[in-house]
C-alpha positions in Angstrom: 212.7 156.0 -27.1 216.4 157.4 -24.7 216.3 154.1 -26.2 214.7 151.1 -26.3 216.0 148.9 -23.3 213.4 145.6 -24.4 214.5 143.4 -26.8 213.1 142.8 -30.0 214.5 139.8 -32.1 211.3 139.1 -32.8 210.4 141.9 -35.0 212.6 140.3 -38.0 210.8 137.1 -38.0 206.8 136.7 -39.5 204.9 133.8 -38.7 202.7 132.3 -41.3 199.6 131.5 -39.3 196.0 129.8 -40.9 194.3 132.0 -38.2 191.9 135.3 -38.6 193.6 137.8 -38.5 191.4 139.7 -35.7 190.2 137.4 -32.5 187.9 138.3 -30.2 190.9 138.8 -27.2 192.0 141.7 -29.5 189.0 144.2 -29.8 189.0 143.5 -25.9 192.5 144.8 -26.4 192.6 147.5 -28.3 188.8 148.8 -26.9 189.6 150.3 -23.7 188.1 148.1 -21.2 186.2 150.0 -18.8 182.3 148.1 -19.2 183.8 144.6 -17.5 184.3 146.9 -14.5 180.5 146.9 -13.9 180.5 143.3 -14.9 182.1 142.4 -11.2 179.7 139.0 -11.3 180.7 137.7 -14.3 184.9 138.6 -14.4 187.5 136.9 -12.8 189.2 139.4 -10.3 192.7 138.9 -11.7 190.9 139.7 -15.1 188.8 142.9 -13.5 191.8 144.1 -11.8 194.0 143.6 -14.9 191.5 145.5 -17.1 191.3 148.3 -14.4 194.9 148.8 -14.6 195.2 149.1 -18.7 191.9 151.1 -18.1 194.1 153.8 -15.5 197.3 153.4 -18.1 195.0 154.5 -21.4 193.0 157.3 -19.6 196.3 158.5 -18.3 197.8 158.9 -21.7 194.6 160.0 -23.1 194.8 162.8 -20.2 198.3 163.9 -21.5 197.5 163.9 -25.0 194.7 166.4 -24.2 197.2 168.2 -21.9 199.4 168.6 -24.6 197.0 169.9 -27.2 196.0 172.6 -24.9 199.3 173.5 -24.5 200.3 173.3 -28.2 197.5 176.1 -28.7 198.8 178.7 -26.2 200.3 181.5 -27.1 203.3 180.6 -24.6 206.7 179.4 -24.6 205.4 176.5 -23.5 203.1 175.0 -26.8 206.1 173.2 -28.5 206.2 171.1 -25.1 202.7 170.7 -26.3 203.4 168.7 -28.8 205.9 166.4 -27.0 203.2 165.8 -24.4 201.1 164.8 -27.4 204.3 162.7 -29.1 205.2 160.9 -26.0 201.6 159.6 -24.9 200.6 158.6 -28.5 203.9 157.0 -28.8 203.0 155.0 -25.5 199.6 154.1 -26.5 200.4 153.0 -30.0 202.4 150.7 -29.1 200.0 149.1 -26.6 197.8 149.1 -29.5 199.7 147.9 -32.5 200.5 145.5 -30.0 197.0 144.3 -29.8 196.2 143.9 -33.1 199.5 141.8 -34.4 199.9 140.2 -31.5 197.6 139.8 -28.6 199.2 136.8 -27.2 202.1 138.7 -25.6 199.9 141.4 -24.5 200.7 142.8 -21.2 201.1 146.1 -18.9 204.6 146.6 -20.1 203.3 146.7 -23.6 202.4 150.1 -23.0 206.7 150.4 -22.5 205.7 153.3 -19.4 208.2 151.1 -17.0 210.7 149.7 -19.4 213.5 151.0 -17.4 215.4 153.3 -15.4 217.7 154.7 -17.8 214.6 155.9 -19.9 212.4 157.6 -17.1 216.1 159.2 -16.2 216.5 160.5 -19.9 213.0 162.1 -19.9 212.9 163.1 -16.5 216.3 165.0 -17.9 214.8 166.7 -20.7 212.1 167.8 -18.6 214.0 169.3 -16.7 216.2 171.2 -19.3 213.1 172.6 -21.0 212.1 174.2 -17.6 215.2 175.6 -16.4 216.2 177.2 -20.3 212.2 178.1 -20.5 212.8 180.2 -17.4 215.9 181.7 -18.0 216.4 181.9 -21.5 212.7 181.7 -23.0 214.0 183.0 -26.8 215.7 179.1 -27.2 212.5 178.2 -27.0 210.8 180.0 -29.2 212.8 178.5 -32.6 210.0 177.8 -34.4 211.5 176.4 -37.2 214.0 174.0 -35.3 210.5 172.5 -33.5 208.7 171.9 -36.7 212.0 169.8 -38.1 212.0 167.9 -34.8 208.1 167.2 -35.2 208.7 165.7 -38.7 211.3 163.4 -37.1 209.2 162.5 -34.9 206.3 161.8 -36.9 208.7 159.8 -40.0 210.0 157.6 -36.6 206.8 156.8 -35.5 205.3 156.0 -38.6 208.5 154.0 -39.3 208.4 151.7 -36.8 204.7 151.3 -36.2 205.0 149.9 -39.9 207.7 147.7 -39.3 205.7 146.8 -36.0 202.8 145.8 -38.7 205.1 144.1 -41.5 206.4 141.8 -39.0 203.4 140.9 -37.9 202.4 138.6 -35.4 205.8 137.9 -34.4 206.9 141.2 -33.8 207.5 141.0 -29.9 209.1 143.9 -26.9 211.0 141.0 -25.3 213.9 139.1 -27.3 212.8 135.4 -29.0 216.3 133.8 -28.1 214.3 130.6 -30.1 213.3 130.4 -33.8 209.5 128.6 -34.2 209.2 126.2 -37.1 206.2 128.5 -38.3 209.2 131.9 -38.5 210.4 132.9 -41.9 212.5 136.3 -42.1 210.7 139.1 -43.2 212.3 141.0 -46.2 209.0 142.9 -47.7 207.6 146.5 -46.8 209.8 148.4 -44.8 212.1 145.6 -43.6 213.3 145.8 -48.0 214.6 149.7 -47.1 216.5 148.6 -43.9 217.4 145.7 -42.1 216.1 147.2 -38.6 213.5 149.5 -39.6 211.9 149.6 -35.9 215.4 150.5 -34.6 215.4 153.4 -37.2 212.4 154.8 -36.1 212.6 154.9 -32.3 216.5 156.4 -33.1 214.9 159.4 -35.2 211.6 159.4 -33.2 214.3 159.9 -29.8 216.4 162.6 -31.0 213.3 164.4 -32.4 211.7 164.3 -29.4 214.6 166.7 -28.4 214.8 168.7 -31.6 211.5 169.9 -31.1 211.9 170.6 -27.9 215.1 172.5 -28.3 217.1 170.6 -26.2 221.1 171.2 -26.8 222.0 169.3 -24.1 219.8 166.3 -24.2 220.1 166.7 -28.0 223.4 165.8 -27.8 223.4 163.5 -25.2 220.4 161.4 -26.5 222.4 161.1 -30.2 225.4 159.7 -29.0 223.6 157.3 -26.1 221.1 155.8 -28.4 223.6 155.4 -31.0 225.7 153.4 -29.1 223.1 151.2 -27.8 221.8 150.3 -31.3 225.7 150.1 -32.6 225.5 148.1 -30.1 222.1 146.2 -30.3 222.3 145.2 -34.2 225.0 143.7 -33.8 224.1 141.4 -30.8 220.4 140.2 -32.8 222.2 140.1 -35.9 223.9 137.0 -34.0 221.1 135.3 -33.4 219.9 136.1 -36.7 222.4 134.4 -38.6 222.1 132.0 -36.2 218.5 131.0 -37.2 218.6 132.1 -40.6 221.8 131.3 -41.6 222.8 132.3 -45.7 219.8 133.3 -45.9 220.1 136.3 -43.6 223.5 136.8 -44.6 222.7 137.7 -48.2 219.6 139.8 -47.0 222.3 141.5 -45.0 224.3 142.4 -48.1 221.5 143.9 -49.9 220.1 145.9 -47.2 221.3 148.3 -45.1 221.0 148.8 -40.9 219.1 152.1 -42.0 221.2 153.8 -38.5 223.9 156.3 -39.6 226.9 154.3 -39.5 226.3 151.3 -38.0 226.7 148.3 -40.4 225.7 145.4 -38.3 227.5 142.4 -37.3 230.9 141.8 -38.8 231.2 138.2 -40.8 234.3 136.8 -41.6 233.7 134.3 -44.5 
């Protein structure tokens, strides 16, 4: 996650909603969608094409993730790469797919978060390239076994992490900030959101710098830390805002109970 660059304001609100939990638009979701592509009579074109396109982004990932657990069972300097190539795809398609279930409504390409911005394909495009050059030249940092396995367990506690704030917030949760609070929004205090106040932030912030860890990464190590703790130092305490905007003392005593969950980063100053 360098970081995530879309907005999520939405993850802190939960809608209460008389509706089934599962509709019909979401198993075509969360299925990947390949059969209406022989169903050209009967499908739209903008609804073929869009199906196509999730259909390339899925099987893409899905190619990776195989990729990566190839590479994860080599006996090479190159399996813990493996396992980021396994990481960074089911990161990508889980969130396409949580997406689907909670909230199928806002459902879109960019759900997948493959083209969320520059500064992210320029981060991993980075660490890439760092894990080549010191895999050529010095191919012992690579080969810290223990260092990897601590940065797969980050990985794997921010993934879980945020997938389950993704699910506690329901059908509100949403990749693009809600600058507007819905009469049907309540603030969502249960599950994960009771342990910190941004638990989806917390995630992708370990889920980021583990990414790194495992790959043995001092340079992007570093550099990831300190940029995607300043953009959620940064983030908190711009929603936070609009939180109390919405939510008013209601938020603001939720705030004093619970904590940001990011290494020192306390939120939003309030002067009472």
């Amino acid at each position: 996650e360098i970081a995530p660059l879309q907005r999520g304001v939405g993850a802190e609100f939960e809608p209460r909603s008389p509706t089934s939990p599962f509709q019909p638009q979401q198993i075509g979701s969360i299925c990947l969608p390949v059969g209406c592509l022989f169903r050209e009579g009967q499908q739209p074109r903008s609804l073929l094409l869009g199906s196509f396109q999730i259909a390339i982004r899925a099987c893409f990932l899905g190619f990776v993730f195989g990729c990566g657990m190839l590479l994860s069972f080599s006996q090479s300097s190159w399996s813990h790469f493996g396992w980021y190539m396994c990481s960074l795809s089911l990161f990508h398609y889980s969130e396409y797919l949580v997406t689907a279930v909670n909230n199928p409504k806002s459902l879109s390409l960019d759900s997948f978060l493959l083209n969320h911005s520059l500064e992210y394909t320029v981060a991993a495009l980075s660490s890439w390239l760092e894990f080549t050059l010191e895999n050529i030249f010095w191919p012992e940092l690579k080969q810290i076994t223990w260092l990897s396995v601590t940065g797969l367990l980050m990985v794997v506690f921010g993934e879980c992490l945020r997938k389950a704030a993704m699910f506690t917030a329901g059908s509100n949760f949403n990749h693009v900030v809600q600058n507007e609070k819905s009469d049907t929004h309540t603030l969502v205090t249960s599950g994960v959101y009771a342990w910190f106040r941004h638990p989806s932030y917390v995630g992708w912030f370990y889920w980021s710098i583990g990414t790194q860890v495992m790959l043995c990464n001092p340079i992007c190590g570093v550099s990831y830390a300190l940029t995607v703790w300043r953009f959620f130092r940064d983030r908190t305490e711009e929603e936070e805002i609009s939180l109390i905007h919405f939510f008013g003392e209601e938020y603001l005593e939720y705030k004093k109970r619970v904590p940001t969950g990011l290494p020192f980063i306390k939120g939003v100053k309030v002067d009472l």
